[in-house]
N, CA, C and O atoms as a GROMACS GRO file, in nm:
protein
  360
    1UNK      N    1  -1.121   0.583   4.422
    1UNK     CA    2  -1.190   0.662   4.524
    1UNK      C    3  -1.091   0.707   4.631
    1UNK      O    4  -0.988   0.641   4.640
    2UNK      N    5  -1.110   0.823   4.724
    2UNK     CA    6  -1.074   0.857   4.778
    2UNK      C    7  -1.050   0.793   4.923
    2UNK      O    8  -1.114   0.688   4.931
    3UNK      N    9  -0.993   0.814   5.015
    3UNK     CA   10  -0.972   0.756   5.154
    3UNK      C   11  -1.040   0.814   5.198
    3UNK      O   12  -1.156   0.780   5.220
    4UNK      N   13  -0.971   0.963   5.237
    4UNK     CA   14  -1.007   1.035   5.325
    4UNK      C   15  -1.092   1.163   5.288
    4UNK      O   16  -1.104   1.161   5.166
    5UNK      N   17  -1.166   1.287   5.346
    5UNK     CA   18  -1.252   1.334   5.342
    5UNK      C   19  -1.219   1.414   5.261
    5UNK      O   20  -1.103   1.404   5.221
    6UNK      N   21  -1.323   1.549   5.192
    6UNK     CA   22  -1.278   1.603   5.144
    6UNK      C   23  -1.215   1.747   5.232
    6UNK      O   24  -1.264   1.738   5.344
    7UNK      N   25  -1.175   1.807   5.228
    7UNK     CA   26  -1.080   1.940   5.299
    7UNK      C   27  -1.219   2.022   5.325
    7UNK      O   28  -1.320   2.029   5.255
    8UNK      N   29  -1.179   2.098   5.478
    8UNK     CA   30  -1.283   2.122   5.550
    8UNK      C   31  -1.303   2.067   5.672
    8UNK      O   32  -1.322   2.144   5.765
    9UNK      N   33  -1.304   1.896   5.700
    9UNK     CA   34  -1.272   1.832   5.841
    9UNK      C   35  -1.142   1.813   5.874
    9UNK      O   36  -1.051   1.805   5.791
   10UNK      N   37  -1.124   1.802   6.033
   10UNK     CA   38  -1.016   1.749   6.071
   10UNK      C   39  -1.037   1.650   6.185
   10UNK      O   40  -1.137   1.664   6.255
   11UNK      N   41  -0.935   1.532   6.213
   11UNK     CA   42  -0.956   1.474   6.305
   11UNK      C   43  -0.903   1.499   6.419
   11UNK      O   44  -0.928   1.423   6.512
   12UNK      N   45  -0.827   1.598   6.436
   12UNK     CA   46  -0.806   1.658   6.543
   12UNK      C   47  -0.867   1.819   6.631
   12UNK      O   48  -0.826   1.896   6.718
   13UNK      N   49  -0.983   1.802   6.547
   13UNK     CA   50  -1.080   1.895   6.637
   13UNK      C   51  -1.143   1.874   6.743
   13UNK      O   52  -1.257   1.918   6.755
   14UNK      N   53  -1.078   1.798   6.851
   14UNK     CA   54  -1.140   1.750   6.998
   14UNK      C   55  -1.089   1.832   7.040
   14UNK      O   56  -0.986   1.870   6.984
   15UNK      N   57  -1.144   1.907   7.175
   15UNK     CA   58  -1.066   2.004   7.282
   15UNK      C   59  -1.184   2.032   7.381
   15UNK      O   60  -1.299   2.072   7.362
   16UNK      N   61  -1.112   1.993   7.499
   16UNK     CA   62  -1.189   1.967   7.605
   16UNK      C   63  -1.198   2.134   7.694
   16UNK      O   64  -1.100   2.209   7.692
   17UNK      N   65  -1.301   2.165   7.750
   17UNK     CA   66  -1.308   2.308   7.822
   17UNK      C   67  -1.210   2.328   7.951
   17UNK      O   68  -1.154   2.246   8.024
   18UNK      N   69  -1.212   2.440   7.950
   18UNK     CA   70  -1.154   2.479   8.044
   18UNK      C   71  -1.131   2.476   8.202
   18UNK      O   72  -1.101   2.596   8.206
   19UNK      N   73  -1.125   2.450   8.293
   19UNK     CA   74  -1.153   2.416   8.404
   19UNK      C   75  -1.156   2.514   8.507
   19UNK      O   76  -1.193   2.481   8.620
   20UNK      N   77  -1.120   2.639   8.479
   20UNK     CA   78  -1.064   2.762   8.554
   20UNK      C   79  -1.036   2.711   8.687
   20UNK      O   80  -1.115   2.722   8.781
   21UNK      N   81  -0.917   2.652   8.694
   21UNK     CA   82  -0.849   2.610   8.875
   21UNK      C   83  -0.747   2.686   8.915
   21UNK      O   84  -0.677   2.748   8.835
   22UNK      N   85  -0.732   2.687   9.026
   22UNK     CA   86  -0.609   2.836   9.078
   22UNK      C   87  -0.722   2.876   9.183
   22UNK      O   88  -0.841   2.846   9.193
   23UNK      N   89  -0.628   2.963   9.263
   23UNK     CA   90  -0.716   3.032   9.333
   23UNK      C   91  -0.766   3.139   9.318
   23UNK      O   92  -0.726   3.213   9.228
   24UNK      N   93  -0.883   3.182   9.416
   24UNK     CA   94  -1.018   3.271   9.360
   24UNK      C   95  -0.936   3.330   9.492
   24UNK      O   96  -0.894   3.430   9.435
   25UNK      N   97  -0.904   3.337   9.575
   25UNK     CA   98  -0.923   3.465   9.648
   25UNK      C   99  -0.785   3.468   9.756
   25UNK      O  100  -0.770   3.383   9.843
   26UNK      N  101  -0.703   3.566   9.736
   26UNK     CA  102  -0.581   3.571   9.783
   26UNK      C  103  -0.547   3.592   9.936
   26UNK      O  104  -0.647   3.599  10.008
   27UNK      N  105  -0.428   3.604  10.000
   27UNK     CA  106  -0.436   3.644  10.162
   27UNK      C  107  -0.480   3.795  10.196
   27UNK      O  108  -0.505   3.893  10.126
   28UNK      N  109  -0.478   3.780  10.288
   28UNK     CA  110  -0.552   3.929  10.376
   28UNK      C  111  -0.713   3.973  10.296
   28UNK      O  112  -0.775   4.074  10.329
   29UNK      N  113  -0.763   3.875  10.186
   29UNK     CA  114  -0.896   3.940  10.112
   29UNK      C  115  -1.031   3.895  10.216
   29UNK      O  116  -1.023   3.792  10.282
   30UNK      N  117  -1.146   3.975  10.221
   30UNK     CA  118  -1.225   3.881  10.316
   30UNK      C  119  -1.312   3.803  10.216
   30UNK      O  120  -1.320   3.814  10.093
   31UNK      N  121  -1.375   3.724  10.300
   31UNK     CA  122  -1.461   3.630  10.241
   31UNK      C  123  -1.557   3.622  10.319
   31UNK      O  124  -1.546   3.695  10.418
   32UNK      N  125  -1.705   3.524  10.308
   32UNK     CA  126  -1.801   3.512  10.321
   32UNK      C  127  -1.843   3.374  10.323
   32UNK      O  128  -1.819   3.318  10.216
   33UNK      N  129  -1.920   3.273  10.442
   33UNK     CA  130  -1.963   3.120  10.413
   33UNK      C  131  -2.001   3.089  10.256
   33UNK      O  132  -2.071   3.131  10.164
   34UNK      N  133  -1.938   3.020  10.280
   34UNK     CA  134  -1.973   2.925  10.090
   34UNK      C  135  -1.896   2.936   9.988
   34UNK      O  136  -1.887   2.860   9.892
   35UNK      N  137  -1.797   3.111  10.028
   35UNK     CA  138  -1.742   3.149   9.948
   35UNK      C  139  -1.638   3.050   9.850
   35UNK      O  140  -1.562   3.008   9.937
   36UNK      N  141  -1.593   2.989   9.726
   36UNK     CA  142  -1.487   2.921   9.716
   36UNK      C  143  -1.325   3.000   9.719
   36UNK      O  144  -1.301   3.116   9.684
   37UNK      N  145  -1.237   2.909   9.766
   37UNK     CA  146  -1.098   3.004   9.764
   37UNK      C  147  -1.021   2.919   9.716
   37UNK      O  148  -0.943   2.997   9.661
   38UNK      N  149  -0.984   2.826   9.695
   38UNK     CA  150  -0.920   2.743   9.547
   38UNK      C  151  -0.964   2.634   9.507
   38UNK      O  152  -1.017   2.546   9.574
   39UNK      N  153  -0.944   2.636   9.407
   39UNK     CA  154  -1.016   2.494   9.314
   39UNK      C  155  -0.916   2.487   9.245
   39UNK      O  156  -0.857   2.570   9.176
   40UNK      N  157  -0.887   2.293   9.284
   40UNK     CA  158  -0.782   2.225   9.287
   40UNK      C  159  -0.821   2.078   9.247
   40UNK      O  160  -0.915   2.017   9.297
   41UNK      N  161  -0.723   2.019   9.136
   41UNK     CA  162  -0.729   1.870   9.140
   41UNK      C  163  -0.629   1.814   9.227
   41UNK      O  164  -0.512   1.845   9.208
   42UNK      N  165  -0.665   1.725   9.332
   42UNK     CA  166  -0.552   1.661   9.453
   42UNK      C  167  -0.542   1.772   9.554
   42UNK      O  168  -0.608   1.873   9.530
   43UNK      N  169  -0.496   1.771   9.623
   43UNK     CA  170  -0.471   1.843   9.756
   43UNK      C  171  -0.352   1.926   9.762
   43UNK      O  172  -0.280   1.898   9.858
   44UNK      N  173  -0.303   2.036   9.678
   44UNK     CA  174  -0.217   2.093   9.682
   44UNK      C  175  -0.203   2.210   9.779
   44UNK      O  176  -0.098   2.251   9.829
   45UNK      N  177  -0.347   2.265   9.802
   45UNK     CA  178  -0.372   2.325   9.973
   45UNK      C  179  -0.446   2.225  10.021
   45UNK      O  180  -0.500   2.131   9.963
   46UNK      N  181  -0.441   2.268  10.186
   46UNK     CA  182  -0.474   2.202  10.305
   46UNK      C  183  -0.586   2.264  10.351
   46UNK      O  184  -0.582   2.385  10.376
   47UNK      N  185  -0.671   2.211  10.364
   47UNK     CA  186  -0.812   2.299  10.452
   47UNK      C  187  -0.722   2.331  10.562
   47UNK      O  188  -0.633   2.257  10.605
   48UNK      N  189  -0.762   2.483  10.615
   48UNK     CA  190  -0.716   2.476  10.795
   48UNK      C  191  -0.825   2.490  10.825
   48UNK      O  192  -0.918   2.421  10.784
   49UNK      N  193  -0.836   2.639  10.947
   49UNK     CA  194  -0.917   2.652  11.043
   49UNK      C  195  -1.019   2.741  10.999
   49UNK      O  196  -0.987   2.852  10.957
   50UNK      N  197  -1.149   2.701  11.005
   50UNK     CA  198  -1.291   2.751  10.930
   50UNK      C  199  -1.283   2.764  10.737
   50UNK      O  200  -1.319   2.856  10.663
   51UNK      N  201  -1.227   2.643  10.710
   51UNK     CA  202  -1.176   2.614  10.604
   51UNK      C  203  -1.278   2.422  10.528
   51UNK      O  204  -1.247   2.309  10.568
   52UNK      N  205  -1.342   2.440  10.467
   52UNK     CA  206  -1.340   2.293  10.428
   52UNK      C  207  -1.319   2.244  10.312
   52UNK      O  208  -1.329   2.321  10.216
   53UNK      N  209  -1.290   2.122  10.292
   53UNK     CA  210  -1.246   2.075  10.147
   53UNK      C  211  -1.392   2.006  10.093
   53UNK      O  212  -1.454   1.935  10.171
   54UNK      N  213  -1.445   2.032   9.953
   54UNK     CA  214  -1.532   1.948   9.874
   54UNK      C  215  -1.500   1.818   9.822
   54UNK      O  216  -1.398   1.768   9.868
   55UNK      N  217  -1.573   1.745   9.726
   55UNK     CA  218  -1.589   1.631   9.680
   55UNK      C  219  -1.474   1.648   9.560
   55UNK      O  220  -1.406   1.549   9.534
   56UNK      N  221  -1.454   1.762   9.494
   56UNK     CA  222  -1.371   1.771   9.415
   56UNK      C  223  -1.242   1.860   9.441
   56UNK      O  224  -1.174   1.929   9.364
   57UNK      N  225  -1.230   1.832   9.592
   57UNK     CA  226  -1.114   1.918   9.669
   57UNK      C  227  -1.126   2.072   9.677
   57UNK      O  228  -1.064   2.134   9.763
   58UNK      N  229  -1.190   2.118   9.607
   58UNK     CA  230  -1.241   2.239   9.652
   58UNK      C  231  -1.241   2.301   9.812
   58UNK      O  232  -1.295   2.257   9.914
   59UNK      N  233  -1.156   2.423   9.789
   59UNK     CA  234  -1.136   2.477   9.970
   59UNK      C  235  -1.269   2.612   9.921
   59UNK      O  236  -1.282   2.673   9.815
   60UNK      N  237  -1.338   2.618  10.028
   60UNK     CA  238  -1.422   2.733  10.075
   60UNK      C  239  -1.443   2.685  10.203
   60UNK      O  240  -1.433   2.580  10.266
   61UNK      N  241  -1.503   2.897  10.232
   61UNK     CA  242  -1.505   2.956  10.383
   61UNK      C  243  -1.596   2.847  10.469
   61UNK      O  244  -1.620   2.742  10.409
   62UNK      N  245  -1.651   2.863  10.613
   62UNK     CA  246  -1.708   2.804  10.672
   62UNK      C  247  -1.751   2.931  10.759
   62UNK      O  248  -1.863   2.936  10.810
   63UNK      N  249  -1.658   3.034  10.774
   63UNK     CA  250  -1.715   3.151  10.838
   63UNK      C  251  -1.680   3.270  10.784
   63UNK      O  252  -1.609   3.259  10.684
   64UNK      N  253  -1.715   3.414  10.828
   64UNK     CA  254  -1.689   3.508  10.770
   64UNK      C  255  -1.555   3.557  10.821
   64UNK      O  256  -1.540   3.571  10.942
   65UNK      N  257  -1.451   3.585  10.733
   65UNK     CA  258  -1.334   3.664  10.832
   65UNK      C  259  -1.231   3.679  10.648
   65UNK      O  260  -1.263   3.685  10.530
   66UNK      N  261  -1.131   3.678  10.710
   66UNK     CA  262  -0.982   3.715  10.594
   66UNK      C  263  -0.959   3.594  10.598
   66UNK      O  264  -0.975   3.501  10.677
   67UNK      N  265  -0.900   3.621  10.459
   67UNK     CA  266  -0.792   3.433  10.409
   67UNK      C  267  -0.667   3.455  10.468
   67UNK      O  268  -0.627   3.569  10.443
   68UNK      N  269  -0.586   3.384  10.543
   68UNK     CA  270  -0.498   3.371  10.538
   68UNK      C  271  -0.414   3.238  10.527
   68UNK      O  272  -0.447   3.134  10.585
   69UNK      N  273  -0.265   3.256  10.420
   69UNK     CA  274  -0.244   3.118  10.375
   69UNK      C  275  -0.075   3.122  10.471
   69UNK      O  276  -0.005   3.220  10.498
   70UNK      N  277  -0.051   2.973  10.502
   70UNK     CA  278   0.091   3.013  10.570
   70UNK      C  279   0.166   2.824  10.511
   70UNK      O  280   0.092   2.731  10.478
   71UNK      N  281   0.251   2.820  10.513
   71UNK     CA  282   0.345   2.683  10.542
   71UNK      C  283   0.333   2.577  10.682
   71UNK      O  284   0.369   2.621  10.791
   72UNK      N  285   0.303   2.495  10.674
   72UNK     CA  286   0.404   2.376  10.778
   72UNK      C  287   0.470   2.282  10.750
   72UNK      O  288   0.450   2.232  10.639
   73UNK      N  289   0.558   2.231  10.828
   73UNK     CA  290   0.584   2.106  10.826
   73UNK      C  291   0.502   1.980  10.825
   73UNK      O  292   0.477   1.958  10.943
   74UNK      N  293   0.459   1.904  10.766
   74UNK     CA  294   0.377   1.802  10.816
   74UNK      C  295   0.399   1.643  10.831
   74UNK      O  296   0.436   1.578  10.733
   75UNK      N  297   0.385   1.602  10.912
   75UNK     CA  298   0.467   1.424  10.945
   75UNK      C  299   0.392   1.303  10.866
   75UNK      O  300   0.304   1.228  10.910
   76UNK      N  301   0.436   1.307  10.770
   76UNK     CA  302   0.344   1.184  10.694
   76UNK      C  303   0.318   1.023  10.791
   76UNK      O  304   0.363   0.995  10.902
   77UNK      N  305   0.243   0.954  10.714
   77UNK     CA  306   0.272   0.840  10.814
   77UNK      C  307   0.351   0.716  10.780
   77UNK      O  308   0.315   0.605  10.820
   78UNK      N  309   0.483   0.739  10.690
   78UNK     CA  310   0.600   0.696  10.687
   78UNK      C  311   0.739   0.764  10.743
   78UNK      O  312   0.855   0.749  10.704
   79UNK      N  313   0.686   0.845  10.849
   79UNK     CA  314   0.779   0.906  10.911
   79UNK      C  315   0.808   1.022  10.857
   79UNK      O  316   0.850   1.102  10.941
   80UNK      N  317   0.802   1.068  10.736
   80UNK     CA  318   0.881   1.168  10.640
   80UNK      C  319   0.828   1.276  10.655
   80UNK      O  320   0.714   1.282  10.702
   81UNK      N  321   0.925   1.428  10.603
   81UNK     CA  322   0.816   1.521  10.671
   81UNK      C  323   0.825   1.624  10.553
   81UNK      O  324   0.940   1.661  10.527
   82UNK      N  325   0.711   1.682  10.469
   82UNK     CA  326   0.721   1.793  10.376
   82UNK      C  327   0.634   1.914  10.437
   82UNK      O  328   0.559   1.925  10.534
   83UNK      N  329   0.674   1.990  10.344
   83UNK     CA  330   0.590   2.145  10.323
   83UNK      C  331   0.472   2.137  10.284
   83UNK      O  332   0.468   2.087  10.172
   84UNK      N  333   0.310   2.182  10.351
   84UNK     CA  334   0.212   2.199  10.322
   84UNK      C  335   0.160   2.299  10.308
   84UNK      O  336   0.144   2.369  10.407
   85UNK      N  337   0.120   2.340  10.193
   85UNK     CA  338   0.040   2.523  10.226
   85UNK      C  339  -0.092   2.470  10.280
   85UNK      O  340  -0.153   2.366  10.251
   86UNK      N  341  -0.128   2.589  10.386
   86UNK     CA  342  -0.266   2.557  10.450
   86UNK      C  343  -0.312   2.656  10.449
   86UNK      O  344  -0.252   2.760  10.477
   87UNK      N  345  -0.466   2.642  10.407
   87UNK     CA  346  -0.546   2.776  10.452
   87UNK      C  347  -0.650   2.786  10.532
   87UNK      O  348  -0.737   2.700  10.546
   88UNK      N  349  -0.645   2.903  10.592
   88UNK     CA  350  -0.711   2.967  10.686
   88UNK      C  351  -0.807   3.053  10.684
   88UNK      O  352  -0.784   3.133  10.593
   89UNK      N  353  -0.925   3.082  10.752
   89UNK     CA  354  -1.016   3.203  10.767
   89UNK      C  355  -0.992   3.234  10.905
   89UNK      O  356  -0.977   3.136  10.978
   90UNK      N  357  -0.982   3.366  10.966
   90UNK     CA  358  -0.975   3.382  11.038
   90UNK      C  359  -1.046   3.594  11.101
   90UNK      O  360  -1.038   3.629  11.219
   0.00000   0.00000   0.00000
């Protein structure tokens, strides 16, 4: 007898969907409350100002205006200091 199946299955037909993450909406574009503007696993942007983060890090608007995204410095709390992109509505 045979082991394995006959031709037709495979055991490597698992594949998990897609997640579409990146950002939805670029600088100078406007937006609208609720709107989302990136969807992210971990914190690779920073909520700024009229900006909030979700349960699954998700940044959307809080008010109506333009995205704008810029750099800072930021002071960890081991002293050390990196580059954060942050975003903004404004």
């Amino acid at each position: 007898m045979s082991k394995t199946k006959s031709a037709g299955t495979t055991g490597l037909g698992r594949d998990s969907q897609p997640k579409y993450l990146g950002v939805k909406l670029f600088d100078g574009q406007k937006v609208k409350p609720g709107m989302i503007i990136v969807r992210q696993r971990g914190t690779k942007f920073i909520a700024g100002k009229n900006v909030k983060k979700g349960a699954d890090d998700t940044l959307y608007a809080l008010k109506e205006g333009t995205v704008k995204f810029q750099t800072k410095k930021k002071t960890l709390f081991n002293k050390n200091k990196r580059l954060v992109k942050v975003v903004n509505v404004e």
